[in-house]
C-alpha positions, 0 to 999 in steps of 0.5 A: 653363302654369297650375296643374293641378286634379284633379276626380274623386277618391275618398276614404276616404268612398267606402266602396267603394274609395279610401284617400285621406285627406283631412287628414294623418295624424300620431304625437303627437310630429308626425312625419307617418305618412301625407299627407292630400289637402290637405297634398298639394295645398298641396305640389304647389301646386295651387291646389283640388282636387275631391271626388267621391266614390262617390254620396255627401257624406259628407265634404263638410263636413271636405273644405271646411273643411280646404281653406279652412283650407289656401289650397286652394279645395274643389270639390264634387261626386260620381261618381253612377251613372246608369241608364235606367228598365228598362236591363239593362247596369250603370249608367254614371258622371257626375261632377256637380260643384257651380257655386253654390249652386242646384247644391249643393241640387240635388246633395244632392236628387239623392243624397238620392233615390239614397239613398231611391228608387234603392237596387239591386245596383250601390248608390244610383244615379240614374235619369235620368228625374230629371236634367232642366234644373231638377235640374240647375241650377248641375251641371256634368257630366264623361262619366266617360270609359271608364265613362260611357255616351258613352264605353262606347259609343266603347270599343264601336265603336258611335260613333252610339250615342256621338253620341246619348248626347253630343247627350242631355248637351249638350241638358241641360247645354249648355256645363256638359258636358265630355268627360273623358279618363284615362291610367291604363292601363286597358283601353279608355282610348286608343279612349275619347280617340281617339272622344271628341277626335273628338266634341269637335271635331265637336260644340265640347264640351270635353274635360278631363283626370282622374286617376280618384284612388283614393290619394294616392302610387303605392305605396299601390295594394297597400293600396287594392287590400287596401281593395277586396278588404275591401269585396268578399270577395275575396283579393288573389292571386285570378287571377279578380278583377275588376281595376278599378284601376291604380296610376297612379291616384294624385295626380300632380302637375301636371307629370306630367299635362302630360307625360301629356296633352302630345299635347292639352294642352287637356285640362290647362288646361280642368281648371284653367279648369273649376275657376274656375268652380266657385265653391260657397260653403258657409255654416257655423257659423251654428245655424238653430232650427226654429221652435216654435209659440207663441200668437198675439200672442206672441214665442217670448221672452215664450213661453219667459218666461211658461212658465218662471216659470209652471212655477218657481211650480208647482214652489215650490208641490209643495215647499211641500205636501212641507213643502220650500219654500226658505226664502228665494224671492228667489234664484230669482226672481232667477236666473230672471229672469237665466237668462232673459235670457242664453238669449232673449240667446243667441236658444235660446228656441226650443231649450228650449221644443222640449226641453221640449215632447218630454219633456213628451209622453214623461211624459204618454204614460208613456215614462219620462225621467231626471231630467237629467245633464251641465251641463244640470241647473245650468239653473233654467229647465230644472228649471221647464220640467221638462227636468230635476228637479234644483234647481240652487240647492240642489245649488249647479249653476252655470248658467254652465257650460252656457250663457255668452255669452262662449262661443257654442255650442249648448245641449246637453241629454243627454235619457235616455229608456227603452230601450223609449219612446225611439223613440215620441218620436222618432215624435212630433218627427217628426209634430209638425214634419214627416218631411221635417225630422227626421232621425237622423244617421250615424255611421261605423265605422272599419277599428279595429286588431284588425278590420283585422289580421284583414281583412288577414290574410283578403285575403292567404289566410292561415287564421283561426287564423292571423289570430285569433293576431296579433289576440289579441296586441293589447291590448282597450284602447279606441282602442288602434292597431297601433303602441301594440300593438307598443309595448306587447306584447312578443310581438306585437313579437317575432313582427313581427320574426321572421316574415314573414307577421306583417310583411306583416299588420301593415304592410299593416293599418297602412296601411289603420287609421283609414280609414272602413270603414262608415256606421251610425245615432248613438246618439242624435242627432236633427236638428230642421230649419226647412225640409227637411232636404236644404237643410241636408244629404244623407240616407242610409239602408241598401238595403231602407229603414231609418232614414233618417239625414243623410249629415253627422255629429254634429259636421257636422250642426251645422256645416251649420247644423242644431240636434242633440237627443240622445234617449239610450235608456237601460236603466236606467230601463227597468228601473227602470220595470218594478220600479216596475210590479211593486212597485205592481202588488203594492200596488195587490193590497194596498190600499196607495198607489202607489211614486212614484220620484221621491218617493224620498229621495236620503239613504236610508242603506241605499242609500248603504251599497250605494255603499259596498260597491261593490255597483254593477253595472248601476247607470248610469254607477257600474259601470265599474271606474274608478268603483268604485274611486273610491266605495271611496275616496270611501266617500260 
């Protein structure tokens, strides 16, 4: 018999329900604490596995490459819901799953639109008057069994209204449409196989078997319902809850679905046809620039040359008339000309002339900019280009540190913008190279250690003074877990071994730490595409509109091909800002010529006696504790 294929599993990125994993989870020492999908397909040998989850890719890009890197082919795909246009009764499921490429841009249009459009009570759904044969060329679809709507039908009793919705699917899939059928032992299910066997052989549709997976192992069910009951505001002993969930939705290996579906064994073996035709290549690693606009007549390379010499030639020239001049013009010249070369080498041109053109708009609009941080500043052709204004030759900066050929990786400039400004920026990358192609991008929260107790704590009735003990005990240390928290804190250890409502806290809140808890917008990242952004990624924003952001994050985004910009909001030139406008507002009372910041002397001694006095609150990036204890040792 051949190998089993599950194809409609939630993961932890569903957000609404499902704790599967999708890499395993291990202590520094590699004992494993918790088995991830992969590592479970590879063990039970399972030649691919399916990712669908809840209206979204969030994990697409982790889920492919961890499968690749394992033998495990990655199916793609989502469970959408899907409604008709004034329909009262909730949305039904269809799971679509990604055959080619043309199904994956139609897949990620699709959600997109959920996203932008299809926003309600129940979550992004898709309304079905956007399923026609074009949008869903290269799906294929799965009924969804009990909560699709041939199958609700079937639970009913009401078998026209069944064949309807069947003949409805079949007209726009045709041979892509499979009848799905679930043992979990949820009410509904045998009348939704009986009804749905009976349509396959009337109609010669084929019926496949899921597991509907929530969890990797049947004993993680109590920590999946704790899951649900967090998302819902609910409590686990509550009689009146809603029960959505069994647990025999959990990975079951390949003989136990032939031993559960052995009265229609076709069911298991259409899963692992089915899976065979779904051959979605995903292209990753390769950066793809928008493309900036340059003279006629001119490639993007001499563009980038003929600026970045221009712009060195009037930066000799301010120094020269500050009596500042380099004594010797030759190693710039000479450094250019060899930066240059490495960066149209490398093909960034365009990425810096992009850079440039922003900051260039953000200081012609008074949109205060820093003068550069990072590796970035050992660029001369940053500093001509006026992406920084640090001279990397008399500070001694290499550039090699920031861009090397022997190291193929994105240029990354850290661009720091007033906190007031920064989004006037972003508003004119958008209308420079199009709304559909720029994008922020997502950023996830996770269920942290000292959240999680408390969550738990609240889903298993215990009172907040109760809750708020055991949290108070663990550590405020930046990416602190629970285990390091027993390890460290004698009397959170204590308590965990005498008491047994501690115990059951912390063990349940162990076993739901780390997992994604909420989507959020990145402080400062911005995708730049060349075409739209829904042929590189999906979007996603919050119910009632927001910013739109890509479903991929910081580090997917650019494996997916898409080139990120960091516009950082930082206070500090906020507030500078508004001190120089004080300060000038007064000279100009006065007479006196204006306060120009960037005149001022970086060997001022009255400041570096500031420094030494550690006198360094609210100053960027000296006042943590760590930094003032250095400067009282360094004494600069």
């Amino acid at each position: 018999m051949p190998p089993f294929v599950h194809l409609h599993l939630h993961t932890e990125y569903s957000l609404v329900d499902g704790v599967v994993r999708i890499e395993s989870e291990r202590r520094d020492d590699g004992t494993l604490v918790r088995e991830g999908l992969i590592d479970a397909c590879v063990r039970l040998r399972m030649p691919a596995v399916a990712v669908t989850d809840q209206a979204n890719l969030f994990a697409l890009v982790k889920f492919y490459r961890a499968a690749q890197a394992r033998g495990v082919k990655p199916l793609v795909g989502v469970d959408a819901l899907v409604r008709e246009e004034g329909e009262r009764a909730e949305p039904s499921r269809l799971v679509l799953l990604c055959q080619d490429a043309r199904g994956y841009l139609n897949l990620t249009r699709l959600v997109t639109r959920a996203y932008l459009e299809g926003q309600g009570r129940h979550g992004p759904t898709l309304q079905r008057a956007w399923l026609d044969r074009e949008t869903t060329a290269g799906l294929v679809a799965l009924s969804g069994a009990r909560e699709g709507d041939v199958g609700r039908a079937l639970v009913s009793g009401r078998d026209e209204e069944a064949r309807r919705a069947l003949e409805a699917w079949l007209a726009l899939f045709g041979d892509r449409y499979y009848l799905e059928l679930q043992r979990t032992g949820r009410p509904g299910e045998e009348e939704c196989i009986a009804g749905s066997l009976a349509l396959a052989v009337r109609h010669g549709v084929p019926v496949v078997a899921t597991n509907d997976v929530r969890f990797v192992a049947r004993e993680d069910f109590e920590s999946h319902e704790a899951r649900v009951c967090i998302h819902e505001g609910a409590l686990l002993a509550d009689a009146a809850r809603p029960r959505r969930y069994s647990e025999e939705q959990y990975l079951r290996s390949g003989e136990e679905m032939a031993q559960l579906y052995a009265d229609v064994p076709e069911a298991v073996e259409n899963a692992h046809e089915l899976a065979r035709r779904l051959n979605l290549e995903v292209r990753l690693g390769k950066p793809s620039l928008p493309a900036y606009p340059v003279p006629a007549g001119r490639t993007i390379d001499d563009h980038l040359r003929t600026e970045a010499r221009a712009g060195l030639e009037a930066r000799l020239e301010r120094l020269a008339a500050a009596g500042a001049a380099p004594a010797d013009r030759q190693p710039y010249d000479a450094r250019l000309a060899t930066e240059l070369d490495v960066i149209c080498q490398m093909g960034f041109a365009g990425y810096f002339l992009i850079v440039a053109d922003f900051i260039r708009w953000a200081r012609e609009n008074d949109v205060p900019v820093g003068p550069g941080r990072g590796s970035g500043a050992g660029s001369l052709v940053a500093y001509s280009l006026g992406i920084t204004d640090l001279d990397p030759l008399r500070y001694d900066l290499l550039f090699e540190r920031f861009l090397n050929p022997e190291r193929v990786s994105m240029p990354d400039f850290d661009v720091d913008f007033c906190m007031e400004g920064r989004d006037r920026v972003i508003e004119y990358v958008a209308d420079r190279y199009g709304r559909d192609r720029v994008s922020q991008i997502i950023t996830y929260g996770t269920m942290a250690a000292k959240a999680v107790v408390r969550d738990v704590a609240r889903v298993l009735g215990h009172s907040y003074g109760f809750a708020d003990s055991i949290a108070k005990l663990i550590p405020f240390e930046l990416g602190i877990t629970l285990d390091d928290a027993l390890e460290k804190e004698e009397e959170l250890r204590r308590r965990y071994k005498a008491e047994d409502e501690v115990r059951e806290v912390i063990d349940l809140a162990r076993s739901l730490e780390g997992l994604v808890r909420n989507a959020g917008t990145h402080a400062g990242g911005v995708v730049i595409a060349p075409s739209v952004l829904t042929d590189f990624a999906p979007l996603y924003c919050e119910e009632g509109g927001g910013s739109v952001v890509t479903q991929f994050d910081k580090d997917d985004v650019e494996a997916a091909g898409l080139v990120k910009f960091d516009f950082l909001g930082l206070r500090t030139l906020t507030i500078i800002d508004w001190a120089v406008r004080t300060i000038n507002a007064e000279r100009a009372a006065a007479g006196d010529p204006p306060l120009d910041v960037n005149l001022l002397p970086l060997d001022d001694a009255a400041t570096y006696s500031l420094l030494k006095r550690c006198e360094t609150t609210a100053v960027f990036q000296l006042e943590s504790r760590g930094m003032k204890d250095l400067i009282r040792r360094l004494q600069p």
